[in-house]
Every structure is written in structure tokens, then in C-alpha cells.
C-alpha positions as a printed NumPy array, in Angstrom:
array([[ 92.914,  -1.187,  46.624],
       [ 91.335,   1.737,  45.128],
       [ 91.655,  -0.526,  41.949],
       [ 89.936,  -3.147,  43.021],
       [ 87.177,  -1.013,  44.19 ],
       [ 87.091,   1.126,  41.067],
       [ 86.395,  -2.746,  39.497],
       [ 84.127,  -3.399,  42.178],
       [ 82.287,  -0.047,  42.009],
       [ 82.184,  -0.163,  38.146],
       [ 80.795,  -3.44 ,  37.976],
       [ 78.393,  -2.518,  40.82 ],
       [ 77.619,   0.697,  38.95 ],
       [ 76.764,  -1.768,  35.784],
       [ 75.102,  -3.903,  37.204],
       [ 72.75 ,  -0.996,  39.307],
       [ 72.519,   0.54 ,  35.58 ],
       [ 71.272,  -2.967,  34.065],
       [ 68.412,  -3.453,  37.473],
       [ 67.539,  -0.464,  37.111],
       [ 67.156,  -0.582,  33.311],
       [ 65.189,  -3.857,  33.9  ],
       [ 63.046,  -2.101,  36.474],
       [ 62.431,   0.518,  33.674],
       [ 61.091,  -2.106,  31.21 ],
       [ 59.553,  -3.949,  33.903],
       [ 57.637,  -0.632,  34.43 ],
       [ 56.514,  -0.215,  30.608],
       [ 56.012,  -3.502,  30.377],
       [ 53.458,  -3.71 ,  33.209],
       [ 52.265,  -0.065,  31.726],
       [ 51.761,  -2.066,  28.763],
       [ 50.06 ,  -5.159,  29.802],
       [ 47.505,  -2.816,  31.909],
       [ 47.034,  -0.712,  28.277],
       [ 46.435,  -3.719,  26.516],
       [ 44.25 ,  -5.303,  29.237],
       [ 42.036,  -2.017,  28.927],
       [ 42.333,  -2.376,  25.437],
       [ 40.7  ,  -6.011,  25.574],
       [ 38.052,  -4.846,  28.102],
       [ 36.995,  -2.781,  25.644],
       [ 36.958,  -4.384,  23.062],
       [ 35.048,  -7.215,  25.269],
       [ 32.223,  -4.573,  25.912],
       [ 32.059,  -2.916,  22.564],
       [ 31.493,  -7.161,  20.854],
       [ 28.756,  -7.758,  23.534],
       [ 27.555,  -4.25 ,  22.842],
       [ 27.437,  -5.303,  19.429],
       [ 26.077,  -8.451,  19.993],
       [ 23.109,  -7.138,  21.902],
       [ 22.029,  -4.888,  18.959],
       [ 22.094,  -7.617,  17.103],
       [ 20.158,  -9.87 ,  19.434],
       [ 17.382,  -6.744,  19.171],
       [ 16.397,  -7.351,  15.993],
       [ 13.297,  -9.895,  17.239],
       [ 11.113, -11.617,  14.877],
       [  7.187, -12.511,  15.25 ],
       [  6.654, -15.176,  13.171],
       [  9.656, -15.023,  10.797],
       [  8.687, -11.103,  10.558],
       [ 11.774,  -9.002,  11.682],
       [ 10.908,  -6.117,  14.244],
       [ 12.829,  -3.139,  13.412],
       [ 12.965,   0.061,  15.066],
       [ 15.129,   3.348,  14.494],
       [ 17.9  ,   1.84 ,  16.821],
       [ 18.516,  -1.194,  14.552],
       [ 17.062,  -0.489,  10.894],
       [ 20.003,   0.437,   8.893],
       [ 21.606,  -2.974,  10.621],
       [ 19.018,  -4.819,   9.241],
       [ 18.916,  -3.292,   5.823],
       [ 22.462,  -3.499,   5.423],
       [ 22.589,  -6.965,   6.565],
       [ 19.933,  -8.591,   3.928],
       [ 20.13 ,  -7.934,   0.255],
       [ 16.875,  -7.722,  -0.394],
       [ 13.792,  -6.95 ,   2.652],
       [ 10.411,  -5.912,   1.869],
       [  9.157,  -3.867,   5.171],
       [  5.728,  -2.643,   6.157],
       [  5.037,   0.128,   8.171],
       [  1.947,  -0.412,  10.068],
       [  0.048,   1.667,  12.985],
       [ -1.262,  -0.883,  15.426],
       [ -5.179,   0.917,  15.055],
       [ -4.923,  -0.049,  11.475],
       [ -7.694,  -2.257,  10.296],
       [ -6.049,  -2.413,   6.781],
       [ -2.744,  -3.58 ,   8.512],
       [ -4.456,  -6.385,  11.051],
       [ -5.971,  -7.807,   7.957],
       [ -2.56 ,  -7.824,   6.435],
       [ -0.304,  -9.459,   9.123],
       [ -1.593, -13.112,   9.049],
       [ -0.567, -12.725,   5.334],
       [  2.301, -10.699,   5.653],
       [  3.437, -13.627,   8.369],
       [  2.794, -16.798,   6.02 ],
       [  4.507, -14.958,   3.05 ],
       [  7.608, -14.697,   5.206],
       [  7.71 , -18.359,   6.414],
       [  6.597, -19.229,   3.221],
       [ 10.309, -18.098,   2.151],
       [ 11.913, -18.907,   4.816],
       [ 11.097, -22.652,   4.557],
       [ 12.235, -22.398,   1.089],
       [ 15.569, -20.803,   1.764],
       [ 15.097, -17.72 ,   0.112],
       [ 17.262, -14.916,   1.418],
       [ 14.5  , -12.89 ,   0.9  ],
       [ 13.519, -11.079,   4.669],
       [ 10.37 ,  -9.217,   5.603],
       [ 10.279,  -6.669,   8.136],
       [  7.62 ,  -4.746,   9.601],
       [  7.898,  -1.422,  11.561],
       [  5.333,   0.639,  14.144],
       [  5.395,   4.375,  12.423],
       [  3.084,   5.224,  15.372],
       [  6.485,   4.564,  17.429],
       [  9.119,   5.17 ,  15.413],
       [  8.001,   8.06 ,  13.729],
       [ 11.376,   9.213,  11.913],
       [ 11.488,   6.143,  10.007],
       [  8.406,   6.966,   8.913],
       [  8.959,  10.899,   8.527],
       [ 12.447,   9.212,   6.273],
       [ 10.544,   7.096,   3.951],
       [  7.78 ,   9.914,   3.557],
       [  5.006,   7.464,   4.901],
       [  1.713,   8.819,   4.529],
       [ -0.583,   6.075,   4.915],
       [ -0.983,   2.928,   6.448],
       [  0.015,   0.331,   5.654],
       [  3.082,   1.134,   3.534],
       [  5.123,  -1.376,   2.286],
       [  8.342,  -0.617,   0.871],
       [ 11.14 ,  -2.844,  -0.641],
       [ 14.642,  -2.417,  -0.296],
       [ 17.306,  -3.725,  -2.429],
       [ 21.367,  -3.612,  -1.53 ],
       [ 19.643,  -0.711,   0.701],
       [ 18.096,   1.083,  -2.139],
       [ 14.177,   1.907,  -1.938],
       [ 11.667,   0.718,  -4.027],
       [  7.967,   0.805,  -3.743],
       [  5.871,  -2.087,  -3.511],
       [  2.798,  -2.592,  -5.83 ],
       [  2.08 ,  -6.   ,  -5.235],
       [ -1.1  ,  -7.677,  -3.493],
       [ -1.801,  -8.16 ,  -0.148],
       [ -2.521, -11.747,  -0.517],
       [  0.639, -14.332,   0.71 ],
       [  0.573, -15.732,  -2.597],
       [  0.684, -12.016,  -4.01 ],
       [  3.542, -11.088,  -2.014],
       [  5.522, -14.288,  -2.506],
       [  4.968, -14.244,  -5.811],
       [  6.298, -10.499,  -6.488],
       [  9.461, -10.411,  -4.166],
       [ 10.682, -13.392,  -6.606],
       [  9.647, -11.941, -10.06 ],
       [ 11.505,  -8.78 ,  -8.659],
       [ 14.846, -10.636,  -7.646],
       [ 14.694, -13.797,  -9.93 ],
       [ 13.632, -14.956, -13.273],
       [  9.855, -13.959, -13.151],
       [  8.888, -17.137, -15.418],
       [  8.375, -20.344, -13.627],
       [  9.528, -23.583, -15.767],
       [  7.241, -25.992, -15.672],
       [  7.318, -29.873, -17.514],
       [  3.927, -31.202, -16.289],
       [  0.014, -30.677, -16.51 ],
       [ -0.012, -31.11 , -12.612],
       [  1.893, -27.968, -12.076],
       [ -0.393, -25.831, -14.774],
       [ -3.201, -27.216, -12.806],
       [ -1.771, -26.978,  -9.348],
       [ -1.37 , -23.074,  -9.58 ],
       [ -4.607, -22.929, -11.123],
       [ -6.636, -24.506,  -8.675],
       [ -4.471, -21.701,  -6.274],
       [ -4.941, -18.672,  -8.031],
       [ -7.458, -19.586, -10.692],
       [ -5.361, -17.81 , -13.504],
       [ -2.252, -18.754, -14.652],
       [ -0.468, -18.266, -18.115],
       [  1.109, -20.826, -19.964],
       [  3.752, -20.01 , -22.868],
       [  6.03 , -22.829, -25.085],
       [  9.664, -21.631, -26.192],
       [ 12.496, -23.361, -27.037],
       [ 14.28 , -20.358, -27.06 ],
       [ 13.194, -17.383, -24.55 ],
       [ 16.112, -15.456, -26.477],
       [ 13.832, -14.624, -29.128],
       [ 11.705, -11.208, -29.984],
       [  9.044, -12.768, -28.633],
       [ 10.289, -14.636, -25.545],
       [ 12.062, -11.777, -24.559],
       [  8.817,  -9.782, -24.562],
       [  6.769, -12.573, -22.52 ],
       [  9.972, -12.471, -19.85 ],
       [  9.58 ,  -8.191, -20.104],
       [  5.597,  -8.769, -19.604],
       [  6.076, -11.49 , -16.578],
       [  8.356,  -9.174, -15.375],
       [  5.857,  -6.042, -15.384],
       [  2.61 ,  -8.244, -14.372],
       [  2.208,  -8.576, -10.596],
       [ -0.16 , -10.852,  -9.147],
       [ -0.116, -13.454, -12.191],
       [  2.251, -16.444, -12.32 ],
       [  3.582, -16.621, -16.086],
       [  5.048, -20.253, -16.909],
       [  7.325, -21.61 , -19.635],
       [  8.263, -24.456, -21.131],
       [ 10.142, -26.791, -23.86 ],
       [  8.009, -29.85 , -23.423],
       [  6.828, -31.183, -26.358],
       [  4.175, -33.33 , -24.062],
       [  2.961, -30.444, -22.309],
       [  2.753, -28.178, -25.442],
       [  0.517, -31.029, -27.043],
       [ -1.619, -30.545, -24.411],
       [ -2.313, -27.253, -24.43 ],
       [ -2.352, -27.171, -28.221],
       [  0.972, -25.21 , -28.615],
       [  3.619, -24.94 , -30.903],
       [  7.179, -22.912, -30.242],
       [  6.212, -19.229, -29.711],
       [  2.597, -20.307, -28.346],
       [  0.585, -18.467, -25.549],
       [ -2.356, -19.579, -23.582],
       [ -4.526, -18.357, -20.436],
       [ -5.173, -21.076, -18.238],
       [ -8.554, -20.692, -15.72 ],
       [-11.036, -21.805, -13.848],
       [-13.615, -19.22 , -13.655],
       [-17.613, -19.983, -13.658],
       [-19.609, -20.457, -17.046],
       [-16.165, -19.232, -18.803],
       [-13.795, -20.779, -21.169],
       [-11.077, -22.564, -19.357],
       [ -8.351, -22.552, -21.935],
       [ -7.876, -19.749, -24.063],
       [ -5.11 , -19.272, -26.725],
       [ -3.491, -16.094, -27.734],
       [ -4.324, -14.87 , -31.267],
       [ -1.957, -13.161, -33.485],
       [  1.919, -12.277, -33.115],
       [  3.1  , -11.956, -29.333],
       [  4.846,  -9.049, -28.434],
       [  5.009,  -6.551, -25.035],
       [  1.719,  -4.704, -25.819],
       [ -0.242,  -7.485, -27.084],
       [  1.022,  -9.946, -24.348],
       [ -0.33 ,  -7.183, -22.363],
       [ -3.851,  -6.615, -23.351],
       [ -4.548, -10.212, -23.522],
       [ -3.502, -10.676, -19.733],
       [ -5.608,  -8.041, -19.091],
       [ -9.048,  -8.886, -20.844],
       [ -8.519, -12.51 , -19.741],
       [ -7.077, -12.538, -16.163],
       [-10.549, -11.739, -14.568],
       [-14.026, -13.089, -15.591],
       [-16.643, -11.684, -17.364],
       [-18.275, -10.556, -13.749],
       [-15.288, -10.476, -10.762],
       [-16.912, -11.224,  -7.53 ],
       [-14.966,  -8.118,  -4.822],
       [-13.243,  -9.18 ,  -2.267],
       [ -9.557,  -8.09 ,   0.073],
       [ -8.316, -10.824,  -2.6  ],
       [ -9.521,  -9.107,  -6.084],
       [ -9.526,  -5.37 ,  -5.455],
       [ -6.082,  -5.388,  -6.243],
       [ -6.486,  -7.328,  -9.591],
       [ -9.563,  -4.814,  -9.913],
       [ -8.747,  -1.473,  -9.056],
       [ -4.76 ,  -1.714, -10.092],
       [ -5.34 ,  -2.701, -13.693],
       [ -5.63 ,  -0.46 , -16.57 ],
       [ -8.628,  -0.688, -17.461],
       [-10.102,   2.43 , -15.09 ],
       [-14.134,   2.116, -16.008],
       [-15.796,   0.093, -13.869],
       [-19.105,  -1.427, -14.233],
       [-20.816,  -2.212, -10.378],
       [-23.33 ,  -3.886,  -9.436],
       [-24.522,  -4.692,  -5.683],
       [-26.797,  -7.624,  -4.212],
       [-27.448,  -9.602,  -1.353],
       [-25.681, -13.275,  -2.15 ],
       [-28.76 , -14.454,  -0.183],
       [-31.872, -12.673,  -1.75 ],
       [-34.309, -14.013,  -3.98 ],
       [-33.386, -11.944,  -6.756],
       [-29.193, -12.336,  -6.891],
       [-29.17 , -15.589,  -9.295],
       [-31.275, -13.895, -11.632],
       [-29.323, -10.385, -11.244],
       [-26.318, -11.945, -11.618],
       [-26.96 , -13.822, -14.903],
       [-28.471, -11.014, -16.39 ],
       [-25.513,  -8.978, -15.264],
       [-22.919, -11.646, -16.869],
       [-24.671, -11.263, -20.245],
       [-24.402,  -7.644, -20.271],
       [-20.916,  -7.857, -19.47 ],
       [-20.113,  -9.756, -22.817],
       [-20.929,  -5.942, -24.229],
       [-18.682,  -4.061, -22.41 ],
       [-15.273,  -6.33 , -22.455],
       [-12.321,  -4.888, -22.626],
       [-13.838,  -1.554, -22.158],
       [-15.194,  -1.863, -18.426],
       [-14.324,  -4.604, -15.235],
       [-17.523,  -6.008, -14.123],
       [-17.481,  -6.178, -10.441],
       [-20.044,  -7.585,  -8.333],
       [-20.711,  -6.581,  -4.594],
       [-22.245,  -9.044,  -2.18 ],
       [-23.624,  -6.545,   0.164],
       [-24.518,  -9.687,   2.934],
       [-20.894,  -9.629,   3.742],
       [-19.532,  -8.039,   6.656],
       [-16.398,  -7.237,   5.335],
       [-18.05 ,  -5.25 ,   2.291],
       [-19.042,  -2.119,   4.939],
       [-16.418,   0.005,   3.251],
       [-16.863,  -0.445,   0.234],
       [-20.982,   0.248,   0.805],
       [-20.441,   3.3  ,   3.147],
       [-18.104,   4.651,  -0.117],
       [-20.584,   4.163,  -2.392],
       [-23.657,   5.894,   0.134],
       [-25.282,   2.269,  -0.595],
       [-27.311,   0.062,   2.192],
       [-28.35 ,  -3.696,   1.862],
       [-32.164,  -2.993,   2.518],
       [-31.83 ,  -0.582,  -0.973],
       [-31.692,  -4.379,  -2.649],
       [-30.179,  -4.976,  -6.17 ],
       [-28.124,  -1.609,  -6.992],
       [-25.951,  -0.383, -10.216],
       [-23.206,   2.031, -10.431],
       [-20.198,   2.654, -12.904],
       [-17.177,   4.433, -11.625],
       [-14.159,   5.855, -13.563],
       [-11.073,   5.931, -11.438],
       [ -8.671,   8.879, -12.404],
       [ -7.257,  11.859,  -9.811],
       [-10.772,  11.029,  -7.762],
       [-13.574,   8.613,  -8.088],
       [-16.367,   9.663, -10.718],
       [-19.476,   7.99 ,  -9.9  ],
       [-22.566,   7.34 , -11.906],
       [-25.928,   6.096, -10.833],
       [-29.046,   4.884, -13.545],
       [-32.614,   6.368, -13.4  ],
       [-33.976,   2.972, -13.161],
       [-34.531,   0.394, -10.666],
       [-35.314,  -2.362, -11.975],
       [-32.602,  -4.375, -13.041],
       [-33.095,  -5.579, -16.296],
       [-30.58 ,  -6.688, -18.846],
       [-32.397,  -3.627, -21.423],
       [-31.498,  -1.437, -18.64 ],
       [-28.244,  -2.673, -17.698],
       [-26.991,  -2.909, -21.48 ],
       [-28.399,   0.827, -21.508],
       [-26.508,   2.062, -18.415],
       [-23.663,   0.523, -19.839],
       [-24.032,   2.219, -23.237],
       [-25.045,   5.754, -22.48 ],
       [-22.015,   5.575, -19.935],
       [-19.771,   4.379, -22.72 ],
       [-20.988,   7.476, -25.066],
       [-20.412,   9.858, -22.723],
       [-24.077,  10.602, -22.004],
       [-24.36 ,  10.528, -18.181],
       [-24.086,  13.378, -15.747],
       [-21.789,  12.265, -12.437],
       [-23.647,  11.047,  -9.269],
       [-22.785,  13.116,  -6.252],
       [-23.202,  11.443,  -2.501],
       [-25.163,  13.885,  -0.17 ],
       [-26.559,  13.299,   3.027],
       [-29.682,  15.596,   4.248],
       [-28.826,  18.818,   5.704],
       [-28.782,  18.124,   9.718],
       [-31.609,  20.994,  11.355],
       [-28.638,  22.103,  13.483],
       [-25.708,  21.742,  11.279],
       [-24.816,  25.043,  12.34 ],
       [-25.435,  24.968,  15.923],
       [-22.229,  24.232,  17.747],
       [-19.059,  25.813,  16.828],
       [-17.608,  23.317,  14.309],
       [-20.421,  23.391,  11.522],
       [-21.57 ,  20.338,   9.851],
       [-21.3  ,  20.433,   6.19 ],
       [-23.178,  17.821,   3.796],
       [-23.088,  17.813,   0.046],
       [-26.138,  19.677,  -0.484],
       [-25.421,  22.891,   1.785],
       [-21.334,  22.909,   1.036],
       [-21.293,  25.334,  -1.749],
       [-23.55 ,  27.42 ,   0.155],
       [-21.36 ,  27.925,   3.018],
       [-17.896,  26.742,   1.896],
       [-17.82 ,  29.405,  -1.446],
       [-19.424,  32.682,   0.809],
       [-17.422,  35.468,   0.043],
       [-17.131,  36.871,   3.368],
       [-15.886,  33.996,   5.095],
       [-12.724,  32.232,   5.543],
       [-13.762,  28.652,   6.213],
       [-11.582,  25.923,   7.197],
       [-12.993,  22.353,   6.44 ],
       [-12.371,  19.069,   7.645],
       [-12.934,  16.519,   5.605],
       [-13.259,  13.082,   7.397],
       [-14.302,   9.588,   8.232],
       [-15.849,   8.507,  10.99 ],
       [-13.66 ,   5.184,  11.695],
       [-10.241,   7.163,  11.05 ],
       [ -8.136,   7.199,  14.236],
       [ -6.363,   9.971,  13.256],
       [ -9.874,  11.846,  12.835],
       [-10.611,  10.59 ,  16.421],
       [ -7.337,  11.842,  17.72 ],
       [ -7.676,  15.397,  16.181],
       [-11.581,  15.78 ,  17.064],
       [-10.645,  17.287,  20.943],
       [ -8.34 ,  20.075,  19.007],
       [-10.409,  20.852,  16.137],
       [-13.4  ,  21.248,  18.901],
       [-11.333,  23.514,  20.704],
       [-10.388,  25.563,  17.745],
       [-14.107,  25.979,  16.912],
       [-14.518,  26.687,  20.06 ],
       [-11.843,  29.795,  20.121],
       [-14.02 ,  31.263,  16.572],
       [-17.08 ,  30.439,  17.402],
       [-17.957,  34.364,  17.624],
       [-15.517,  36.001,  15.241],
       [-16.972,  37.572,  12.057],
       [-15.131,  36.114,   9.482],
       [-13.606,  32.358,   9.959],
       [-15.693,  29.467,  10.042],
       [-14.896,  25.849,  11.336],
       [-16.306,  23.111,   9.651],
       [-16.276,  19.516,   8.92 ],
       [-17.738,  17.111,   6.604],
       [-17.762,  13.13 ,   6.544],
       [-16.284,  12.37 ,   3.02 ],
       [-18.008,   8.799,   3.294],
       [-21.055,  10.124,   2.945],
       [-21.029,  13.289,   1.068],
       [-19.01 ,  14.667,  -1.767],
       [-18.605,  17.321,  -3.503],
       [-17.757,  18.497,  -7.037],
       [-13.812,  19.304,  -8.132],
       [-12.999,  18.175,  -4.482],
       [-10.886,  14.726,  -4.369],
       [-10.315,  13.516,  -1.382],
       [ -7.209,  10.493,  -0.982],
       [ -6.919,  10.563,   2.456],
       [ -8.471,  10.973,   5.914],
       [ -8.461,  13.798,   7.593],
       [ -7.858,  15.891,   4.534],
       [ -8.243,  19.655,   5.847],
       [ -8.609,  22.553,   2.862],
       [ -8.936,  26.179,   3.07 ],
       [-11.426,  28.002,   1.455],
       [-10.268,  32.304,   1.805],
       [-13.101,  34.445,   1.705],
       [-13.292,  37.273,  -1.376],
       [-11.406,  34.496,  -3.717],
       [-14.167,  32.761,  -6.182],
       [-14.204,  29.311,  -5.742],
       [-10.297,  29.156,  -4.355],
       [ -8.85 ,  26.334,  -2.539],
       [ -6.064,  25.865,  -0.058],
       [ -4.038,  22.51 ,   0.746],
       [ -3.731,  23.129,   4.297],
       [ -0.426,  20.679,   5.185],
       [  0.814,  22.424,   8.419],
       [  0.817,  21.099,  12.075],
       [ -2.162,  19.551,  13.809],
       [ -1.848,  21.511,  17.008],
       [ -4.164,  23.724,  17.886],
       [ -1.558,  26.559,  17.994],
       [ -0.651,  25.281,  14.466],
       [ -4.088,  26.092,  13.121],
       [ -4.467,  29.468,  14.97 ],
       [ -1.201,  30.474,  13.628],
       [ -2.383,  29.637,  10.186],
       [ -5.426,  31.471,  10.44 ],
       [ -4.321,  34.866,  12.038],
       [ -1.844,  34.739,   9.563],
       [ -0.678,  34.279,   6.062],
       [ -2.733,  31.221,   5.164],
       [ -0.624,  29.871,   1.446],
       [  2.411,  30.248,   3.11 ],
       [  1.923,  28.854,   6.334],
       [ -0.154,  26.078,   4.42 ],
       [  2.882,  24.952,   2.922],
       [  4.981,  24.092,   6.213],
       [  4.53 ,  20.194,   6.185],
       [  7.165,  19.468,   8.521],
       [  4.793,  18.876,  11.717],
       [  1.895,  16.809,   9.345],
       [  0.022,  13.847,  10.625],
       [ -0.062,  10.753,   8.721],
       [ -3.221,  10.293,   6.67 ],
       [ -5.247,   6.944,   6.869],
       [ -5.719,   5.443,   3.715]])
């Protein structure tokens, strides 16, 4: 009996062992399943998570929309993306979007992996703090996530065409006459080259030079038909244009190489007198030749056919030494360009020569009447190095020391600016820059807070109006420090824009505290 049981009560004893063994595993196992179902929660969440960001990136008109919460996805995501950082006040960037939009569909329809992006600095200010944005706009290009600068045009064409010379072959290869003339009749400049070989010394240097060129479409080609035309043989080089009362072929003389290829680009891609415009400042102010010979007249006065031809003859003296740039001071869209030069349409038919370099040196005649003796003149005694530079200066203002931020003009500057018993703090401004419009309230208040102590003056000056010698200004508002008992001295004053920032500065050690950029507004270019 107590055998039986001993069998019965060992095999009950096994078989309690094996349920409650199963009931074990049945607890991990449900332990487990519960892990695993947490697991795949999360993982659920963190994938729509995921998702979501993605789904943030939003595009306006094939434009991405970045912000600081999804830039490095984008950038990482697309090999190569050319972004602009705008402020939404921008004038220079609201002319720039409808372009900025049809170079990106532009690509798009063509399949090009190429993205644009665009990014509100006013918003997302440490992007712009990253990628040391100063101005706007800003465009900068990234490739594999590296930065590059942009120094293209602001033109669709412009754009289109340098995001491909940058990440392609910057030649286009062309067979026909109807292409030569198609991107003429776009861009009215195009160059044409024949090689059978772009291995060679020479093609190598026109693929260097198409490379380096922006805003010029540089073709090539093998066909013997299309070389006929032109009047090539293997190695050939012609400019191909359509510009008014000038050649429209011409062929490159001599042996082609980098620098030659260069300079005959240069004196060709523009003619003799380049009407200015959004489209040719670029072309005009970005090419090496730095002189520039200006004259300004209403398109729809009596006396701007004659100007101009006289003007186009007196350029033929001057090529290759200045750019001949006309101004149709009628237009609207010419204001800027007017207000910089301190010129107004009822003045009528105006010259100036400029030579760009750390500033603007500008030169004005001592004639008015604009005759091609007195052009060529201009021209000449500029050329020799026989004129003095022109200065912009309004009339001192009766009260331009009557409230507590003092108005400075050219004429009285030096006067007040250079007195060695004052520390002066200047302003240098334009009236349509929002950032000058959001720092006006402060800088009030901070002339308000000196307006009786002995020493420290506030001042300001419009820089579109007035000028001043040995003082460049790139940027608006530009504010410099002039110390008192220091001859002629001047401080880059780069701090904050608070008006705690500026008291600090000026109770205290100015150079040093000058120095602290880490607060600094953006300047409007």
C-alpha cells in the first residue's frame, strides 16, 4: 500500500513539478509577449513619430520649408540643396522667390535631384546664427552636407544654370544651329566652342573656364555642320549674341587657354553700353572689371536717343578698361540705385564713374552737358588718374542738433564726429532698412539717457544720402565708435542691440566690449 502510494505520490509529485514548471513558462512567456508587445508599441510610435517629421518638411511651390526641427533631415536626405535664407520684410528676397520658385520646378520637371530650400532667419534664428548669416537674402549650397557659398544670379535661368555647372559637366553639347540660337534668344550671350577632343590643353581649359564662369552657358561640339556654320575648325571659339548695333558673331583670336578664354568672355559677354537692371547687375557688378562708367537718363526724354548714341561711341574708348552701364531713371525699380548715387530724375541726363574695391569710389564731371568731347574727357582724365572722388552730402538740417540723437550729414560729420572731447557713437543707416526701423525706439531711448552728459554724443546719419571719406559702409545699420582724445580713431561697434548693450559699452571699456558679437543683429544688405 504504502508502495503504491509512494508510485502514486511520486508520479503526482512529477506531474505537480511538470504544471507547475509549465505555469512557470506560461508566466515568462506571457511576461514576454507583454515585453514584446511594449516593444512593438514603441516602436509603432517612434515610425509615426518619424514619419511626422518627415511629413514636416512642406514645400511651396517645389521650395522645401525647413526649420531648425527638420534641417539636418533634409540636408542629409538630398545630395545636393541650394537654400536661401530670407526675412519675410525683405524686398531683395520677395523679388527673388518667384525666381527662386520656377528654378526649382524648373528641375524638378526635369528630374534633377537637385532640391532648393528656403528658410525664415527672422524665425529660426540659430540656423542663421550657424551659417553666420549676415544679410538677406543668403543663399547657400550644400553638397553631401558640406557648405558652399553661392555666387550665382538671381535670375531662374542663373540659378538653374549654376547648380548644374556645379554638379555636372558645365559644357552643354549641342549638334544644331537651333539650340545656339535658342539659348541666345534666352540669354542673349552664349559661347560656342568645336572639339573633337575636350581632352586636350585647350579643351581642358574651356571645361576649367565653363566651370569658373557663372551666368554664361558655354557649348561644345563635334559637328562638322555646325562648325561650318560658325566658321570653326577643331580647337575654335566663338561668342554668340544678340545685342543692339553690335557684332553678332565674334571669333576668338589667338591660342585658347584659361586666361585668355577668360578675358574674351569678359570683354564680349556684355555690350558696348549694358542697360541696369535686377537681371544685369550681377553680370555688372560681379565681373572683374571694377571701373565703371555710368550714365543716367530718362528712357522717355527728348534727349536719351541722342545721349545714348553719343554714350555708345565713347564706350568704344574705354573697352576692356571700364563697363558702360546705363540707368533709365523713369523706372520704378531703379529708386535704389538713384537714392545710392544722391541722383533725381528732374536732374535730367547725369554721368558718374565708380570704382568698386573695399567701398564705392565715386566720381562726378564738372560739366553738364553731355557731349561725346566731354564724355570721352570724363572717361580719360578718370582713366589717368586725374579726378578727385565725389562725396554725397546732404545740407546741414537747422536743428540737426536739437533732439538727443544728432543728425549728422556729410558736410558737418568731421566737425562733430572727430571733436576731441567727445565720445560719439554713430549710426549709420537707411531709411527703408527694417532692422533700422526696429532699432530706432532703443537708439531714441539711449539718446535720450545722454542727452545731458558732457562727454558722449548720439548720432546718426543716413548712408544713402551722405558719405563720408575712409568710412565704408556694407551694411545697414552699421554703428562705429568714434573715442574722444584719439585723432581720427574708429571703433567697429559689433555688440548687442539692447539698450543695456549699448550703455554697457559706453560706461565701459568700449574695444573690448565692441568685440562681443554674440548678441549682433543681422545687417540688411
Amino acid at each position: 500500500r504504502s508502495g503504491l502510494y509512494s508510485v502514486v505520490s511520486s508520479q503526482s509529485s512529477v506531474s505537480s513539478g511538470i504544471n507547475a514548471e509549465y505555469g512557470e513558462f506560461q508566466t515568462f512567456h506571457l511576461y514576454f509577449k507583454r515585453i514584446n508587445l511594449r516593444a512593438m508599441k514603441l516602436f509603432v510610435v517612434a515610425a509615426t513619430l518619424l514619419a511626422l517629421s518627415l511629413a514636416e518638411i512642406t514645400e511651396e511651390e517645389n521650395v522645401m520649408v525647413l526649420t531648425e526641427g527638420n534641417f539636418d533631415e533634409a540636408i542629409a536626405a538630398n545630395k545636393h540643396v541650394l537654400v536661401e535664407f530670407y526675412a519675410p520684410w525683405c524686398g531683395h528676397c520677395k523679388a527673388l522667390a518667384p525666381e527662386y520658385a520656377k528654378a526649382a520646378t524648373a528641375l524638378k520637371d526635369e528630374g534633377s535631384e537637385i532640391r532648393l530650400a528656403k528658410v525664415d532667419a527672422t524665425e529660426h534664428k540659430k540656423l542663421g546664427e550657424r551659417f553666420g548669416v549676415r544679410g538677406y537674402p543668403t543663399l547657400k549650397f550644400f553638397v553631401d552636407g558640406k557648405e558652399k557659398e553661392y555666387n550665382g544670379g538671381r535670375k531662374s535661368p542663373d540659378i538653374v544654370s549654376w547648380l548644374k555647372k556645379k554638379t555636372g559637366d558645365p559644357c552643354k553639347v549641342v549638334s544644331t544651329k537651333d539650340e545656339v540660337d535658342g539659348e541666345v534668344e534666352s540669354s542673349h550671350f552664349t559661347v560656342l566652342a568645336a572639339f573633337t577632343d575636350r581632352s586636350s590643353a585647350a579643351g581642358a581649359a574651356y571645361t576649367q573656364v565653363a566651370s569658373d564662369t557663372d551666368g554664361v552657358v558655354f557649348m561644345v561640339t563635334d559637328n562638322t555642320d555646325l562648325m561650318a556654320e560658325f566658321g570653326l575648325t577643331d580647337g575654335g571659339v566663338v561668342a554668340v549674341r544678340d545685342f543692339a548695333d553690335e557684332e553678332p558673331r565674334v571669333v576668338m583670336p589667338g591660342e585658347v587657354n584659361a586666361e585668355s578664354l577668360s578675358s574674351f568672355v569678359s570683354a564680349n559677354r556684355l555690350p558696348s553700353v549694358v542697360e541696369f537692371s535686377d537681371e544685369t547687375a550681377p553680370t555688372i557688378f560681379g565681373g572683374d572689371i571694377k571701373s565703371h562708367f555710368l550714365v543716367f537718363s530718362d528712357s522717355s526724354s527728348e534727349t536719351n536717343k541722342a545721349t545714348l548714341a553719343t554714350f555708345r561711341k565713347v564706350s568704344k574708348t574705354v573697352a576692356g578698361k571700364m563697363i558702360c552701364v546705363y540707368v533709365d531713371t523713369g523706372k520704378a525699380d531703379n529708386g535704389r540705385i538713384l537714392e545710392f548715387f544722391g541722383i533725381k530724375k528732374d536732374m535730367g541726363d547725369v554721368a558718374r564713374i565708380i570704382l568698386l574695391g573695399e567701398g564705392v569710389d565715386k566720381y562726378a564731371p564738372d560739366f553738364t552737358e553731355m557731349t561725346e568731347e566731354n564724355l570721352a574727357k570724363f572717361g580719360a582724365d578718370y582713366l589717368a588718374g586725374n579726378l578727385k572722388k565725389h562725396l554725397n552730402s546732404e545740407e546741414i538740417p537747422e536743428d540737426w542738433d536739437a533732439k538727443p540723437v544728432k543728425v549728422l550729414v556729410g558736410k558737418n560729420f568731421a566737425d562733430v564726429v572727430y571733436n576731441a572731447e567727445k565720445d560719439v557713437l554713430v549710426e549709420f543707416y537707411a531709411p527703408w532698412c527694417g532692422h533700422c526701423k526696429q532699432l530706432a525706439p532703443i537708439y531714441d531711448e539711449l539718446g535720450e539717457k545722454y542727452k545731458d552728459h558732457p562727454s558722449i554724443v548720439i548720432a546718426k546719419m543716413d548712408s544713402t544720402a551722405n558719405e563720408v571719406e575712409d568710412i565704408n559702409i556694407r551694411g545697414f545699420p552699421t554703428i562705429k565708435f568714434f573715442p574722444k582724445g584719439a585723432e581720427n580713431k574708429v571703433v567697429d561697434y559689433n555688440g548687442g542691440r539692447t539698450l543695456e548693450d549699448f550703455v554697457s559699452f559706453l560706461d565701459g571699456t568700449h574695444d573690448e566690449d565692441a568685440e562681443d558679437k554674440k548678441d549682433s543683429a543681422k545687417d540688411e544688405l
